[in-house]
Residue frames as qw, qx, qy, qz and C-alpha x, y, z in Angstrom:
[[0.612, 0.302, 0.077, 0.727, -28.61, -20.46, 2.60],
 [0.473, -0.642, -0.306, 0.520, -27.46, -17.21, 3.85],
 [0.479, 0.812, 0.179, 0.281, -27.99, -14.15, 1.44],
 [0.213, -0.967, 0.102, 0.099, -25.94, -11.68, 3.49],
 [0.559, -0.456, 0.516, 0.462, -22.40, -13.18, 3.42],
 [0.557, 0.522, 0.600, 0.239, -23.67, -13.89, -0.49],
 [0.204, 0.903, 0.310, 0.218, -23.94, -10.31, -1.02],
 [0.534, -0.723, 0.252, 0.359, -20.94, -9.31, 1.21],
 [0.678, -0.042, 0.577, 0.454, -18.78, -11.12, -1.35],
 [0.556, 0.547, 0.410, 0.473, -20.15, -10.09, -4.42],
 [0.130, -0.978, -0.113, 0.118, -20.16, -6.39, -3.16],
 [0.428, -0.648, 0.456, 0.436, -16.40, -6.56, -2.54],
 [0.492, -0.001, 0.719, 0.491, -15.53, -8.37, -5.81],
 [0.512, 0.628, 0.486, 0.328, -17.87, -6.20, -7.67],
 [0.172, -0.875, -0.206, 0.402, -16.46, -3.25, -6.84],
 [0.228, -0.462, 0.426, 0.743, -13.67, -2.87, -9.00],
 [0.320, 0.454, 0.771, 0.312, -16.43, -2.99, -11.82],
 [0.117, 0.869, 0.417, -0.239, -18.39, 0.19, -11.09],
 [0.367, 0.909, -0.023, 0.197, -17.62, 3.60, -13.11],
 [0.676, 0.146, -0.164, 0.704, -14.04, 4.40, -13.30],
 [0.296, -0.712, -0.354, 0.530, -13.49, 7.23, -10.70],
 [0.250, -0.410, 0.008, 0.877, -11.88, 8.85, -12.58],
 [0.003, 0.531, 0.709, 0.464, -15.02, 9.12, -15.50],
 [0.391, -0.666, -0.613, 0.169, -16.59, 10.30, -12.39],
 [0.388, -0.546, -0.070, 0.739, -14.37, 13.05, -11.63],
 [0.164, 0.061, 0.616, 0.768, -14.35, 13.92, -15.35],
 [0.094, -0.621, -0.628, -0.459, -17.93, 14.61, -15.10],
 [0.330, -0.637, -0.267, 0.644, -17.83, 16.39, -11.94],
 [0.226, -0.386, 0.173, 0.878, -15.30, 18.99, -13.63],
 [0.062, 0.146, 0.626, 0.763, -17.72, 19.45, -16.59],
 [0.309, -0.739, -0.533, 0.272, -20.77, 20.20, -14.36],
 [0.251, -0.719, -0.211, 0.613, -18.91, 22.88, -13.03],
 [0.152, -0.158, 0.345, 0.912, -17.85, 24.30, -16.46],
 [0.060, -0.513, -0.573, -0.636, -21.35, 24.13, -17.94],
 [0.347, -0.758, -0.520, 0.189, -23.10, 25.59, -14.71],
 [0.217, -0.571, 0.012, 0.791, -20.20, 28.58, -14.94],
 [0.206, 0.051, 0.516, 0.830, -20.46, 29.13, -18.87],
 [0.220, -0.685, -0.676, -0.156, -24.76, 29.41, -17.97],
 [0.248, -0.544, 0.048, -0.800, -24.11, 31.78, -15.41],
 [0.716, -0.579, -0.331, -0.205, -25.68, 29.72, -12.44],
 [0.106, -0.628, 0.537, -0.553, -24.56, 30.50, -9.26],
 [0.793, -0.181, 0.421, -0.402, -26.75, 28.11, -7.76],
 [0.977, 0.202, -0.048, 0.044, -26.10, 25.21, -10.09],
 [0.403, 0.746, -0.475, 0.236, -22.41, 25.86, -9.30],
 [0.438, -0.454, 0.621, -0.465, -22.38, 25.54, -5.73],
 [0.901, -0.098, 0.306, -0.291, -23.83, 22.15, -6.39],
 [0.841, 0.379, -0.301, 0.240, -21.53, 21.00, -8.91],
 [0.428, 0.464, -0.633, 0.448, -18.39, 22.04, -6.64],
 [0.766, -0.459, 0.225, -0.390, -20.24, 20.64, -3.37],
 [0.962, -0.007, 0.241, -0.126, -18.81, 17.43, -4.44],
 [0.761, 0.480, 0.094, 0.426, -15.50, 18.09, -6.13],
 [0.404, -0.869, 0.211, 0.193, -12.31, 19.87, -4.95],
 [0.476, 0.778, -0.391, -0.125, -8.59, 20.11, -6.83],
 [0.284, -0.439, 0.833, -0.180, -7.05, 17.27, -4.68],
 [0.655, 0.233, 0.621, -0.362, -9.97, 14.87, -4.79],
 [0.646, 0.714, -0.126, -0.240, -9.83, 15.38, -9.00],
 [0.066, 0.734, -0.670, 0.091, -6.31, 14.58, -8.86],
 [0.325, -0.297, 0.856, -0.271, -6.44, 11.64, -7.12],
 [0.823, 0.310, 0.432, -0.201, -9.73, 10.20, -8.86],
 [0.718, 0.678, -0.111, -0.113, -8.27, 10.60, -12.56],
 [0.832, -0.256, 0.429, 0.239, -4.90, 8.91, -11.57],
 [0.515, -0.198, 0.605, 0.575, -2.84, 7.83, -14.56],
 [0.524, 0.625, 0.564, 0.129, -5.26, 9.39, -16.99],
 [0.498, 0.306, 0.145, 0.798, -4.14, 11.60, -19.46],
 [0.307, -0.838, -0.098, -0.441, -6.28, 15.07, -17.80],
 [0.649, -0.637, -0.172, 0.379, -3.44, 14.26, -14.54],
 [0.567, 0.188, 0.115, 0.794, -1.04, 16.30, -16.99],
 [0.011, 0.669, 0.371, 0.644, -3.19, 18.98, -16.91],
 [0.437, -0.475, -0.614, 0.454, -3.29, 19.84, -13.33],
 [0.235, -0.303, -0.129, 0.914, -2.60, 23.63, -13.57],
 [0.253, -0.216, -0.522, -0.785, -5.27, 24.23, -16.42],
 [0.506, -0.453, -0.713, -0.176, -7.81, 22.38, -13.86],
 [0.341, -0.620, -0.416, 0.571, -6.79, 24.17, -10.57],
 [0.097, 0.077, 0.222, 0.967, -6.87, 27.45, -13.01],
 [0.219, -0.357, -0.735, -0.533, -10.47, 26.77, -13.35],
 [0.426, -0.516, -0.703, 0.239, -11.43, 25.50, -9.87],
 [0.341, -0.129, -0.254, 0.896, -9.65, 28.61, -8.30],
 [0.123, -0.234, -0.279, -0.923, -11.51, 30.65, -10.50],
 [0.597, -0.389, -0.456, -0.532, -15.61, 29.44, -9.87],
 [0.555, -0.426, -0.636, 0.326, -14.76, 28.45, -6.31],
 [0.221, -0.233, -0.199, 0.926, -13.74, 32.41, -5.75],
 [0.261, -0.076, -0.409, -0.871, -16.54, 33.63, -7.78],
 [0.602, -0.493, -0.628, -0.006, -19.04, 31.33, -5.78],
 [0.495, -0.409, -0.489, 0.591, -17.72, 32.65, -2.35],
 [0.217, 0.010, -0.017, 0.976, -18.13, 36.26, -3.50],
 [0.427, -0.416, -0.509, -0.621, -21.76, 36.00, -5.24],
 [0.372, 0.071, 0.521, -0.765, -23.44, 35.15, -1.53],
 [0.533, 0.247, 0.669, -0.455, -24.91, 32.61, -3.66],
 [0.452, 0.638, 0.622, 0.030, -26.82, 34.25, -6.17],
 [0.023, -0.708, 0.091, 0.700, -25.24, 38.03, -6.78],
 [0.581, 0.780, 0.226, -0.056, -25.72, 39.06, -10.69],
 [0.064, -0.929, 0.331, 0.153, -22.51, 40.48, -10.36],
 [0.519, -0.190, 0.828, 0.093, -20.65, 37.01, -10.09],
 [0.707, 0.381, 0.574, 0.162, -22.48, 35.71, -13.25],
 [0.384, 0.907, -0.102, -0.139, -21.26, 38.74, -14.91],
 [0.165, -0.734, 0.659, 0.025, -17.88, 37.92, -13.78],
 [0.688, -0.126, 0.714, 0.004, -18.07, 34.66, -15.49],
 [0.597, 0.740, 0.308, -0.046, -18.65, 36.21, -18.61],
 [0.025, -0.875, 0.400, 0.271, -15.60, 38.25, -18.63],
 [0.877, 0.420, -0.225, -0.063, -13.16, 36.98, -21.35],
 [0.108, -0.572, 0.765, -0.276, -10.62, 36.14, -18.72],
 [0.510, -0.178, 0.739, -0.403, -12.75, 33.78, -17.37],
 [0.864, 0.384, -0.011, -0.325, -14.42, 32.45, -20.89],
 [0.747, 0.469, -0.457, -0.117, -10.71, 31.29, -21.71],
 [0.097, -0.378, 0.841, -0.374, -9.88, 29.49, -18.60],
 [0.682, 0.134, 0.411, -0.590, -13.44, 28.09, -18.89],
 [0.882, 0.339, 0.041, -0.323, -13.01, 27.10, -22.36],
 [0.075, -0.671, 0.732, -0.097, -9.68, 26.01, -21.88],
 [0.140, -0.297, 0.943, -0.053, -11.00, 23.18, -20.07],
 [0.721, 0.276, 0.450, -0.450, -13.63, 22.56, -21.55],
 [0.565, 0.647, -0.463, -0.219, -11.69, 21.35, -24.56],
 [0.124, 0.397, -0.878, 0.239, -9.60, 19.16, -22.76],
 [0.658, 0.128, 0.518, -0.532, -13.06, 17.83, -21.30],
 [0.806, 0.322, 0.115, -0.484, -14.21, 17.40, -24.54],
 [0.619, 0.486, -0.612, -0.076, -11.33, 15.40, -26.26],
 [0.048, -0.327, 0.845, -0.421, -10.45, 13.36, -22.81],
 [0.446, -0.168, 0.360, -0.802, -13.50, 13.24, -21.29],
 [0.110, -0.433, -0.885, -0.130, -16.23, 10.41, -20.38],
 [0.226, 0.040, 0.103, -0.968, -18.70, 13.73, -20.42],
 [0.500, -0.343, -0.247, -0.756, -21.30, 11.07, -20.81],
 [0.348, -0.527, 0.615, -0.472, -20.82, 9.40, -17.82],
 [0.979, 0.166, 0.023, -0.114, -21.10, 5.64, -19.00],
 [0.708, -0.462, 0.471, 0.249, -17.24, 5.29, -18.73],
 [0.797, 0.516, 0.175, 0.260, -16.93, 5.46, -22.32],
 [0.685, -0.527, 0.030, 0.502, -13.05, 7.09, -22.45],
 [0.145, -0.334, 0.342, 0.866, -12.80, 9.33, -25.32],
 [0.513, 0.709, 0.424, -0.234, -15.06, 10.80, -27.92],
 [0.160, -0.627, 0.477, 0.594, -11.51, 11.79, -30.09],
 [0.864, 0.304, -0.360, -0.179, -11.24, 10.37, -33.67],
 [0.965, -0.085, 0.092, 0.230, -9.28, 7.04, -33.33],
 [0.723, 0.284, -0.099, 0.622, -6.15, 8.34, -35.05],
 [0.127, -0.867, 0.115, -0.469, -5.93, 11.78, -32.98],
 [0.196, 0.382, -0.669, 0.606, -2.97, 12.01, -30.39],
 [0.474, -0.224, 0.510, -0.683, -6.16, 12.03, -27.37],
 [0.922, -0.070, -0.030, -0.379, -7.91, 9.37, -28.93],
 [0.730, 0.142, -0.607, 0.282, -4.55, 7.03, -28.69],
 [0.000, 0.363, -0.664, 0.653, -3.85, 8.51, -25.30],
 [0.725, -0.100, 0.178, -0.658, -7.54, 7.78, -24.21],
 [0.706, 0.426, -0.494, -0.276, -6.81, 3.98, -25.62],
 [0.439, 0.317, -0.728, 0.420, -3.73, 3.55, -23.80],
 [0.262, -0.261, 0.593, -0.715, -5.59, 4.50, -20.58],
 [0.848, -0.051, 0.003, -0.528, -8.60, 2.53, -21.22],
 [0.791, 0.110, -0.591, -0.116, -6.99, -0.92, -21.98],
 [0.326, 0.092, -0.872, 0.353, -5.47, -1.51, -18.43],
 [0.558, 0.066, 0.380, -0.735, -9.34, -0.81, -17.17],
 [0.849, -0.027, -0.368, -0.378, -10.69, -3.39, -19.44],
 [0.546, 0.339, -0.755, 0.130, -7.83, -5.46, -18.11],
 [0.116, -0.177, 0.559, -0.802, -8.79, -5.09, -14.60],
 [0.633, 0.098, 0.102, -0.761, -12.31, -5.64, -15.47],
 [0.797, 0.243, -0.523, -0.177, -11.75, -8.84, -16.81],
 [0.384, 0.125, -0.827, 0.391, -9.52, -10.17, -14.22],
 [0.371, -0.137, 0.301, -0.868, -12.34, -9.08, -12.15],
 [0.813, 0.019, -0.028, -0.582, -14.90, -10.87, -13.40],
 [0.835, 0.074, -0.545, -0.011, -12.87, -14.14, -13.76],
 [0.005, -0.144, 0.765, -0.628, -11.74, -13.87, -9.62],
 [0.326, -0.082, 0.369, -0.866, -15.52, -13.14, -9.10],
 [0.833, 0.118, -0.483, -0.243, -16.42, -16.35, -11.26],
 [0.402, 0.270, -0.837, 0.255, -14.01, -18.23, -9.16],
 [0.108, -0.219, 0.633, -0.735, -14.74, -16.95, -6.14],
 [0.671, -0.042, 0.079, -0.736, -18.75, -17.62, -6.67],
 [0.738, 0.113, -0.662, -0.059, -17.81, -21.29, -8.24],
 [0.302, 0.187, -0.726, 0.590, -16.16, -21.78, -4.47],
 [0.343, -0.123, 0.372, -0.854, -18.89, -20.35, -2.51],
 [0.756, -0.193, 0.014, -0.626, -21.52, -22.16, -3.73],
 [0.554, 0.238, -0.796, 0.049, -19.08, -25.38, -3.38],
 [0.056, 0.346, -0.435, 0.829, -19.28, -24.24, 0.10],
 [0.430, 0.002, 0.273, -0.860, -22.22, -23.49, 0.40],
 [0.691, 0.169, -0.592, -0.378, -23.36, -26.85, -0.61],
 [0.561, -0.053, -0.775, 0.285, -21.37, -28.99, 1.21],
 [0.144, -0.110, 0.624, -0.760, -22.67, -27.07, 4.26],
 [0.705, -0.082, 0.190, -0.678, -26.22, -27.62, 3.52],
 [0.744, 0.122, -0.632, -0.179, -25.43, -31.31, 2.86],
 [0.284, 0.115, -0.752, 0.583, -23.85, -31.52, 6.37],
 [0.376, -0.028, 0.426, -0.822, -26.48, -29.77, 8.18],
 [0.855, -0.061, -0.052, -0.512, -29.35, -32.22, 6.68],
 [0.662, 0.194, -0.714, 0.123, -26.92, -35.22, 7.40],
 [0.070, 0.303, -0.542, 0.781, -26.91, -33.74, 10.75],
 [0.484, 0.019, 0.243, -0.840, -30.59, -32.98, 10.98],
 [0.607, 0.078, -0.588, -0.529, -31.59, -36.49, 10.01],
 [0.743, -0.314, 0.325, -0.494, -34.02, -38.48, 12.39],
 [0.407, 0.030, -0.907, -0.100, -33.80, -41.67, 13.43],
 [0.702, -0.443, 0.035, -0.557, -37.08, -42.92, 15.28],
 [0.190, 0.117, -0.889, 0.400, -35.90, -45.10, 18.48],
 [0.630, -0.567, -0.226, -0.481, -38.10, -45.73, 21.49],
 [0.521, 0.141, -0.619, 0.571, -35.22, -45.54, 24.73],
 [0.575, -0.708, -0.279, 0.300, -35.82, -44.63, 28.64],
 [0.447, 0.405, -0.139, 0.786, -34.62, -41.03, 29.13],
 [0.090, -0.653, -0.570, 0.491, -35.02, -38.54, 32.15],
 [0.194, 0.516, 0.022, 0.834, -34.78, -34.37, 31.65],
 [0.507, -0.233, -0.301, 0.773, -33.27, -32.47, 34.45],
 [0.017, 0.770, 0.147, 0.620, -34.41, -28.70, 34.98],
 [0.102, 0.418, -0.494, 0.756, -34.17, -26.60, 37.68],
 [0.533, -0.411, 0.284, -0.683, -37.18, -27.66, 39.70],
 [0.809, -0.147, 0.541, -0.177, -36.44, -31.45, 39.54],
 [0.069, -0.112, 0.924, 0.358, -36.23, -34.87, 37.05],
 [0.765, 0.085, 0.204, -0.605, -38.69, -36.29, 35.38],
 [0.531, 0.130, 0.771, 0.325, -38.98, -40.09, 33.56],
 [0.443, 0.614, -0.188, -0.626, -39.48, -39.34, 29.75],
 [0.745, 0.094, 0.588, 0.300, -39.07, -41.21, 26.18],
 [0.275, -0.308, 0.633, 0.655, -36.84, -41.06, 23.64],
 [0.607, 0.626, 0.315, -0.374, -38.97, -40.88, 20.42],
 [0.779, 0.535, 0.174, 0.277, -36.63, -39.68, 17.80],
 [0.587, -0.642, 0.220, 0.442, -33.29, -38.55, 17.75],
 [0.648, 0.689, -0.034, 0.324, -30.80, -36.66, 15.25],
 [0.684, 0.022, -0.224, 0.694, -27.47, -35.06, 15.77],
 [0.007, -0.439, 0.013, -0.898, -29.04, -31.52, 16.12],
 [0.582, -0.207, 0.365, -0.697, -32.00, -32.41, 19.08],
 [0.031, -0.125, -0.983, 0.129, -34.40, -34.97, 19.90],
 [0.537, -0.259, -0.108, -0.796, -38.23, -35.32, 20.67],
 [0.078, 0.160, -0.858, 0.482, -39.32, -36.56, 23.81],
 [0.456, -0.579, -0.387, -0.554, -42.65, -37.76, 24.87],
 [0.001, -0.355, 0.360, -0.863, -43.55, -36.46, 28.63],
 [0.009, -0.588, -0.735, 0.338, -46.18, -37.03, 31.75],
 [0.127, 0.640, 0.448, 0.611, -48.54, -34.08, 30.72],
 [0.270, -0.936, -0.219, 0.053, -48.41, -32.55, 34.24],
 [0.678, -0.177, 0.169, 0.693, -44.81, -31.73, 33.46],
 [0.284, 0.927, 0.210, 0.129, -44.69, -28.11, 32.87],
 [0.736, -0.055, 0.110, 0.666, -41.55, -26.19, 31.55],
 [0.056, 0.962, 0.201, 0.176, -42.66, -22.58, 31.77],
 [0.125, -0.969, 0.199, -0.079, -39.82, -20.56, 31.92],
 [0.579, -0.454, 0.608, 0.299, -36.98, -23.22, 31.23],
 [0.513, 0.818, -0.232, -0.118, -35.37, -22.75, 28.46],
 [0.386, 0.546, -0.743, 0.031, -31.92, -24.79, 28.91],
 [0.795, -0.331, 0.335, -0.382, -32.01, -28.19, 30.78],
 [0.122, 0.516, -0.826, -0.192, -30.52, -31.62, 30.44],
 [0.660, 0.365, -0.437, -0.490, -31.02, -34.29, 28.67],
 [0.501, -0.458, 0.693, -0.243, -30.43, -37.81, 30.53],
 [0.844, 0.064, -0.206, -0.491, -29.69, -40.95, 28.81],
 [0.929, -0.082, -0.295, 0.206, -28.65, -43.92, 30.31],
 [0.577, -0.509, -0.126, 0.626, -25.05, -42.07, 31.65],
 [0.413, 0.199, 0.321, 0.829, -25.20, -39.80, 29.28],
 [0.072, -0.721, -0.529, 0.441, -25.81, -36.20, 29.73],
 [0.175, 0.425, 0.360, 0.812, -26.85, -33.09, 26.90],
 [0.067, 0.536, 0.237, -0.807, -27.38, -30.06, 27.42],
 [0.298, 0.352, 0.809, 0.364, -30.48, -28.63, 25.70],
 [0.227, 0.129, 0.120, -0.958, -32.84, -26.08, 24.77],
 [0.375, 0.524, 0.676, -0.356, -36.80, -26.42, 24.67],
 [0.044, 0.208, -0.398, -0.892, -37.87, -25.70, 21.10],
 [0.500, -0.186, -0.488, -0.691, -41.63, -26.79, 21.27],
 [0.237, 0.114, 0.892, -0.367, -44.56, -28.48, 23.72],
 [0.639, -0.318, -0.447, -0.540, -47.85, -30.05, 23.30],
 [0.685, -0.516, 0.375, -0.353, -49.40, -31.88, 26.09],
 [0.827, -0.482, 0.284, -0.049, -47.25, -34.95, 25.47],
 [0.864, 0.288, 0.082, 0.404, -44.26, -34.25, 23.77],
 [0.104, -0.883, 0.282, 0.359, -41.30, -31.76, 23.82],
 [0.810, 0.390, -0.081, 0.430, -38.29, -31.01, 21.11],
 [0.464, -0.854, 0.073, 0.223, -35.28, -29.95, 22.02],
 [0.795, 0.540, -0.103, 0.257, -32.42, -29.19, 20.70],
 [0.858, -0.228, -0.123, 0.444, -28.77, -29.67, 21.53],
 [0.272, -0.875, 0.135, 0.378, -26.25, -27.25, 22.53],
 [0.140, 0.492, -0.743, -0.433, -23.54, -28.81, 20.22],
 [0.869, 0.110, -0.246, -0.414, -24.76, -31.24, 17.85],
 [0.950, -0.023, 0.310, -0.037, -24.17, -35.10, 18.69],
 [0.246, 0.591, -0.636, -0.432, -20.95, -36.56, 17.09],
 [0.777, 0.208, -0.498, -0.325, -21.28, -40.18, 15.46],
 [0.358, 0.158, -0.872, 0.294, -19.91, -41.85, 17.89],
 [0.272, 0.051, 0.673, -0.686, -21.80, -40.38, 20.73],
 [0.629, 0.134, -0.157, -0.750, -25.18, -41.44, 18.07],
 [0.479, 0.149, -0.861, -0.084, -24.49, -45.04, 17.63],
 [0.189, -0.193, -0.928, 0.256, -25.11, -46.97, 20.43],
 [0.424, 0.256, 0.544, -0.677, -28.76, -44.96, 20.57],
 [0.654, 0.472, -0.227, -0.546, -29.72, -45.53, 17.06],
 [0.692, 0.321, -0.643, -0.072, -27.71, -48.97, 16.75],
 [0.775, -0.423, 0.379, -0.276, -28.23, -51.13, 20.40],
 [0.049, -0.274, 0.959, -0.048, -25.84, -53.89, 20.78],
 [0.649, -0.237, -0.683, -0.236, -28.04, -57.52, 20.06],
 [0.450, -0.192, -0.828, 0.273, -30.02, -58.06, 22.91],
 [0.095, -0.053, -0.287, 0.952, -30.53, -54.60, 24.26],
 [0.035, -0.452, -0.775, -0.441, -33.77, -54.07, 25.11],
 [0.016, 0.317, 0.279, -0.906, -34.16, -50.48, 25.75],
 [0.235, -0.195, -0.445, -0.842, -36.17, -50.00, 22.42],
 [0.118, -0.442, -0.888, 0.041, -38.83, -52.26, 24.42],
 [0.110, -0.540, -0.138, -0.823, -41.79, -50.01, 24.95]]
């Protein structure tokens, strides 16, 4: 079985599971308000490394904080200009975050954080009471995410139910394929520096195993053909000892072309030894 495609799949089908972007975004913007209400220059820059008034917008979608747009770019505006002045670190800037301009744009949204907000970042969608206007708004937004989540999981059931159907019936084929049948037929094998006489030993739809003269040496051949009776296969070398070789087939054997070596017409007496 093949893990990769396995994991391909589930990747894609779990995705619409993972934290709700906007949750994400929602924490973002609260970073940046505790790191300004602290004073950190430095711990700012990192919170708004990662977080920009478009990008917010777009992650928090239909949630109720999209109303808010002008309270949030009030904010950014602010700590993104106050960052670019400080040079970082300047004392001056954290003063200027103190000013009570900037405390009630700060705590502005940090109110709206705190009634909206998944502020602990587990996707829960509101920390309101239940009956409060935000905690129904939070509600309304949350239920088509569960909904989502659910149809999720019951595609990503399907889908997996299918796969491994799949994936079954392939490995059933491939060992139907890869099943031996011991003969004992006249065969040659063809390479570039000549023929030789061989025998047939055993034979599946995927290769064969041939026994050989031991001065027969196949250094450096790798594809060659396969000779039985009129029939010719292309092969690859996939083992020697001193008097055998396997090989396996370019394209496997179909049932027809297997019969008449595994099943001889009465009388035939290749098997003889």
């Amino acid at each position: 079985m093949r893990i990769g495609p396995v994991l391909l799949m589930f990747i894609l089908f779990a995705a619409p599971l993972r934290a709700d972007p906007a949750c994400d975004a929602i924490a973002g913007l609260e970073r940046v308000v505790t790191a300004a209400r602290a004073g950190s220059i430095t711990g700012l820059d990192r919170a708004l490394r990662r977080i920009d008034l478009e990008r917010v917008m777009w992650d928090i979608g239909d949630h109720p904080l999209a109303r808010q747009r002008e309270t949030i770019g009030d904010a950014l505006t602010l700590v993104e200009a106050v960052r670019d002045a400080a040079g970082w670190t300047g004392p001056a800037a954290a003063a200027r975050l103190r000013e009570a301009r900037s405390r009630i744009v700060l705590d502005r949204l940090g109110a709206l954080l705190a009634r909206h907000g998944c502020a602990d970042g587990t996707g829960q969608t509101a920390r309101a009471a239940p009956g409060s206007v935000a905690g129904s708004e939070a509600v309304r937004w949350a239920m088509p995410r569960l909904a989502e989540a659910g149809i999720a999981l019951l595609a990503m059931a399907g889908f997996g139910a299918v796969l491994v159907r799949l994936m079954v019936g392939r490995s059933q084929l491939r060992a139907r394929q890869a099943q031996r049948h011991v003969v004992n037929l006249p065969a040659r094998v063809r390479g570039d520096t000549g023929e030789i006489e061989a025998r047939l030993l055993d034979i599946s739809r995927l290769g064969a195993k041939l026994r050989v003269d031991p001065a027969f040496e196949p250094e450096g051949l790798t594809r060659m053909m396969v000779l039985f009776g009129d029939r010719e296969i292309e092969a690859a070398l996939r083992w020697r000892t001193t008097h055998y070789l396997g090989v396996q087939f370019a394209k496997p054997l179909s049932a027809e072309a297997m019969a008449p070596l595994i099943q001889p017409l009465p009388g035939d007496r290749r098997r003889a030894s």
